[in-house]
C-alpha positions in Angstrom: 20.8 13.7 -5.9 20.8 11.5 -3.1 20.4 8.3 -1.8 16.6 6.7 -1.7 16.5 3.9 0.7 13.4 1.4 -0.9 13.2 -1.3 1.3 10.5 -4.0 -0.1 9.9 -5.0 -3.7 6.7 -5.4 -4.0 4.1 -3.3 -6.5 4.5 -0.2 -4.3 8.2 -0.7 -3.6 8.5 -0.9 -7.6 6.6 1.8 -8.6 8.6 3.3 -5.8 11.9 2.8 -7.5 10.7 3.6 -11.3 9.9 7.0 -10.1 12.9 7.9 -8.5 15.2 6.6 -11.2 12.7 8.9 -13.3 13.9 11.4 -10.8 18.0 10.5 -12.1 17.9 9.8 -7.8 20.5 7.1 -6.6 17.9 4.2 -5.5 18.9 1.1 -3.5 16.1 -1.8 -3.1 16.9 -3.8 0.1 15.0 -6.9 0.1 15.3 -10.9 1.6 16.5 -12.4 -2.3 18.2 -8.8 -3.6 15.7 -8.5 -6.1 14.7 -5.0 -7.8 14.1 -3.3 -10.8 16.8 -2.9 -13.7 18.6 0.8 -13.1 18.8 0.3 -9.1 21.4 -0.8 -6.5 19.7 -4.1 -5.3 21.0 -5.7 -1.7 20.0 -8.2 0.3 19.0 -7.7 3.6 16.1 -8.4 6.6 14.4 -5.6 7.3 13.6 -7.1 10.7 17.2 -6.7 11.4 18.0 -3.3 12.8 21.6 -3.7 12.4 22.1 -4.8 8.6 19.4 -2.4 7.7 21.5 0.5 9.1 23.8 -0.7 7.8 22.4 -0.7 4.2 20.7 3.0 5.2 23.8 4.5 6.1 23.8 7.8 3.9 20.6 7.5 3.0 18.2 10.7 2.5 15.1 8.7 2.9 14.1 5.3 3.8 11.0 3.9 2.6 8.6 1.5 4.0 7.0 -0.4 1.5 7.3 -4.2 3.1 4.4 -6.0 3.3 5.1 -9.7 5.5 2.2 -12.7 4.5 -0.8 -11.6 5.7 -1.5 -14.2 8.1 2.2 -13.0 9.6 1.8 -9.3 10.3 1.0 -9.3 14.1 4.5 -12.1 14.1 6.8 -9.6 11.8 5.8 -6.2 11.7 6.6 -5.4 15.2 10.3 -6.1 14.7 10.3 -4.5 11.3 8.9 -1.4 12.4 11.1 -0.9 15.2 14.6 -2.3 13.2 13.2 1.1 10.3 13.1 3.3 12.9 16.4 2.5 14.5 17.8 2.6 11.0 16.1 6.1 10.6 17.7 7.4 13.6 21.2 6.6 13.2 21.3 7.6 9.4 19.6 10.6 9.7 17.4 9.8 7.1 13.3 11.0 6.4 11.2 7.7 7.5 8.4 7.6 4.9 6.1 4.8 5.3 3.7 3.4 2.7 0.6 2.2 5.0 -3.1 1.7 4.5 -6.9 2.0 5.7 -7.3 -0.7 7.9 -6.9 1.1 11.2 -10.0 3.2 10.7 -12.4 -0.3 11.5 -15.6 0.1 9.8 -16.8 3.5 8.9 -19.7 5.1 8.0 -18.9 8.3 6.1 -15.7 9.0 3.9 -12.5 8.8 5.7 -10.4 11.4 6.6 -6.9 11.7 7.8 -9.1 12.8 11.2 -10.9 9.8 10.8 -10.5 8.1 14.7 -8.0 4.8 14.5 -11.2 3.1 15.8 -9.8 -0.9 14.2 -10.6 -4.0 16.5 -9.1 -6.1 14.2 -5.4 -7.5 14.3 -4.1 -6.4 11.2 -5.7 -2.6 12.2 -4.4 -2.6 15.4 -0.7 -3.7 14.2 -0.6 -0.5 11.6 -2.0 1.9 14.5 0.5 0.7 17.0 3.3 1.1 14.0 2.7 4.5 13.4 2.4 5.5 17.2 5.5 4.4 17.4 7.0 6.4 14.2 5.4 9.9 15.2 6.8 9.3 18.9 10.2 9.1 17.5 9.3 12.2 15.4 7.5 14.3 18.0 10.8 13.4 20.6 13.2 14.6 17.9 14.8 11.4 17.5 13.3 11.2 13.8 11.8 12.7 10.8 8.3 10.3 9.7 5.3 10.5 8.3 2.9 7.5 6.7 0.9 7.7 3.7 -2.4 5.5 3.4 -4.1 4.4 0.2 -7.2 2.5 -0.2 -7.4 -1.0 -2.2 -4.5 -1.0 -4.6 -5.1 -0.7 -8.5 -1.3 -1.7 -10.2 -0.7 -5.2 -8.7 -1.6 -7.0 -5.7 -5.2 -6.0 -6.8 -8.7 -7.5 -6.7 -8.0 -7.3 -10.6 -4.4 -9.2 -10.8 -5.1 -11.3 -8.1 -8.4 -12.6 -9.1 -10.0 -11.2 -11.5 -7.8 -11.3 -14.3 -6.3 -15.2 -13.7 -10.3 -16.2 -13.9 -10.4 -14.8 -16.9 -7.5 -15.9 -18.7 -9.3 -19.3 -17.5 -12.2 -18.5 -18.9 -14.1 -18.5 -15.6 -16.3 -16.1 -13.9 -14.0 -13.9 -11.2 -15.7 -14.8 -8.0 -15.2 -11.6 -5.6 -15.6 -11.2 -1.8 -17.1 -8.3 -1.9 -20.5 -6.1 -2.7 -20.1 -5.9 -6.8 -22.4 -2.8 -6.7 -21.4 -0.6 -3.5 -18.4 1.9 -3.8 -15.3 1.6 -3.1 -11.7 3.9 -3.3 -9.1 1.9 -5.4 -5.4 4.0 -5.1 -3.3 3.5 -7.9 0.6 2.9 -6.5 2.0 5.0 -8.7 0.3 7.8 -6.8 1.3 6.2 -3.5 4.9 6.7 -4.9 4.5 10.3 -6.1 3.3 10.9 -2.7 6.2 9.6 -0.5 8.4 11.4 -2.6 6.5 14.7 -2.5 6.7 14.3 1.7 10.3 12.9 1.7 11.2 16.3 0.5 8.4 18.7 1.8 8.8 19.4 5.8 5.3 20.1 5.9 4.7 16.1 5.2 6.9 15.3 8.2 5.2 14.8 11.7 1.4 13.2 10.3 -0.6 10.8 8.5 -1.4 11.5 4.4 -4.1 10.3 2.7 -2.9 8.9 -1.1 -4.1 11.3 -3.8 -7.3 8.8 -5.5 -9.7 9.2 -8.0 -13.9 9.1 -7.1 -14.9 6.1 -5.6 -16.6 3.8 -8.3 -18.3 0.1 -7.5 -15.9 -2.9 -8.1 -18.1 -4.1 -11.2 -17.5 -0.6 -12.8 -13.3 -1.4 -12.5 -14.2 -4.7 -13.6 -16.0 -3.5 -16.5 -13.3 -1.1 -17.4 -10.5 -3.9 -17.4 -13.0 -6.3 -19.5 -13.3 -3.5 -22.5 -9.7 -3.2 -22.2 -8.8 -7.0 -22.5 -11.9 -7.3 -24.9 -13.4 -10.2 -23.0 -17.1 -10.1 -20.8 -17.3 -9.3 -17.6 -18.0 -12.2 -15.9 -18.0 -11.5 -11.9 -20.0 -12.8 -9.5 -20.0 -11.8 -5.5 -18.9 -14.6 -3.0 -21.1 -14.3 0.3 -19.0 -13.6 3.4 -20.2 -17.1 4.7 -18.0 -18.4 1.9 -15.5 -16.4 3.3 -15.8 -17.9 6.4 -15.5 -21.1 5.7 -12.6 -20.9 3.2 -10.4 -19.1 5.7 -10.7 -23.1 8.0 -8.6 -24.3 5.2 -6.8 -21.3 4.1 -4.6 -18.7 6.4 -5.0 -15.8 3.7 -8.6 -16.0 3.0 -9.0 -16.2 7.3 -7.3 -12.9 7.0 -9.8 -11.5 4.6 -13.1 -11.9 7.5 -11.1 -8.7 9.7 -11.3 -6.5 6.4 -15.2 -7.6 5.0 -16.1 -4.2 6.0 -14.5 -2.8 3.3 -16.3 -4.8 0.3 -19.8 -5.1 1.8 -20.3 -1.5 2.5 -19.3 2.4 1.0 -15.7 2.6 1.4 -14.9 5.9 0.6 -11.0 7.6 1.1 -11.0 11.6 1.1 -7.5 12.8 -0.3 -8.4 16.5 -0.8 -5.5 17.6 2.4 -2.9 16.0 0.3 -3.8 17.2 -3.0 -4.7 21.3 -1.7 -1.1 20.6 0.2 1.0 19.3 -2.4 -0.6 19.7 -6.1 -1.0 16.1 -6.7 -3.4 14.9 -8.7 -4.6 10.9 -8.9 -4.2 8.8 -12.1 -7.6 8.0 -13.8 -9.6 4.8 -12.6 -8.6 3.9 -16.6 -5.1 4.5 -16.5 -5.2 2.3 -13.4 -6.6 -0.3 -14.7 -4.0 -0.3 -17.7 -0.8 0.2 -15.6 -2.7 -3.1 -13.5 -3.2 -5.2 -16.9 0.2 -4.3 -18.3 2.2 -4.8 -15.2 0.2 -8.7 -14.2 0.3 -9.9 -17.8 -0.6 -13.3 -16.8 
């Protein structure tokens, strides 16, 4: 048994952490408040800080990235964050496993592989590309042991479903979407992005390169919403915003300017290819059902 490193709390970072206590492995959550999970060591720490997270690494098998700064705030904090993991990595020893995602791809026109060019012109694409540059030149100079995983649109919190979906509902409101209801999409559940960074932590064959997250067929967002309506027993009521509503919102609101850089994924087939991960390893994705019910049961209200 040894020492799992989570640093971030969020619905990765959680799913993280039930998995390895699953495992009976030693977990310790490192976040800004010391919040985590009931079974773990939680500390406090900022993962921007090279020196208190080696600190709270020291020992550590593998250290996990699963932070995730505001999303007007990543080109501001991820820089420093990346660079305080790897130091931490380096002095500690410890397997670098970061939890990352599709935005460094841009806009694509066929299903995306882990060959895929990192074509993004966007911020937040360009920040993740520059990220893991960084990570495999530590690896490839010796200095460390990394490797990223990447999952499509998450399906267990954070989701289209828990985020807006589901509160509309619970309103009694139509779930107004930014996106294409009826073109498809990838959705990752996190509990497969956890079962993958643990597979790689411990399987040298992981180490060096970028993973694609073990997902189910890509489905349109109305057929997930569907699913979650039979399963709360209400009506589907979604509508699609334009992405001139889009627009406009993001003048008042920093989050929803975030959203114009990633439109691409919503208004056109967004499609993730897994199969390297899943002929590599064995894995096998969670149904887009089972998804859906680990996302209801886990954003209750």
């Amino acid at each position: 048994m040894g020492l799992h490193i989570v640093v971030g709390a969020g619905p990765v970072g959680t799913a993280l952490a039930r998995e390895l206590l699953n495992r009976d492995e030693q977990v310790r959550v490192v976040t800004r408040s010391g919040s985590g999970i009931d079974g773990v060591e939680k500390a406090k720490g900022d993962a921007s800080d090279p020196v208190r997270l080696t600190e709270l690494t020291a020992g550590a098998t593998a250290i996990y990235n699963c932070v995730n700064p505001p999303y007007h705030r990543w080109a501001q904090e991820w820089p420093a964050v990346s660079a305080a993991l790897i130091s931490a990595a380096e002095a500690n020893g410890a397997v670098l496993a970061s939890t990352a995602n599709l935005y460094g791809y841009g806009p694509v026109t066929a299903p995306m592989t882990e060959q895929t060019p990192l074509a993004a012109r966007g911020t937040k694409g360009k920040v993740r590309n520059q990220m893991w540059r960084d990570a495999l030149a530590a690896h490839e100079a010796g200095r460390i042991r990394a490797f990223e995983v990447r999952g499509s649109d998450y399906l267990g919190g954070n989701s289209l479903l828990s985020m807006i979906v589901t509160p509309a509902w619970r309103k009694g409101r139509r779930a107004l979407l930014p996106a294409d209801l009826d073109t498809v999409h990838t959705f990752t559940d996190v509990r497969d992005v956890a079962r993958l960074l643990i597979t790689g932590v411990s399987d040298e064959r992981a180490w060096g390169k970028a993973w694609h997250v073990p997902s189910p067929e890509a489905v349109t967002i109305r057929d997930v919403t569907a699913v979650a309506a039979q399963q709360l027993g209400v009506a589907n009521k979604v509508g699609a915003l334009p992405y001139s509503a889009v627009w406009l919102a993001g003048l008042f609101n920093p989050t929803i300017k975030e959203l114009r850089e990633t439109q691409h994924q919503f208004r056109k087939p967004f499609v993730l290819d897994s199969t390297a991960a899943r002929e590599t390893f064995g894995l096998k994705p969670e149904s887009v059902e089972d998804s859906v019910r680990y996302d209801l049961e886990n954003n209750p209200a």
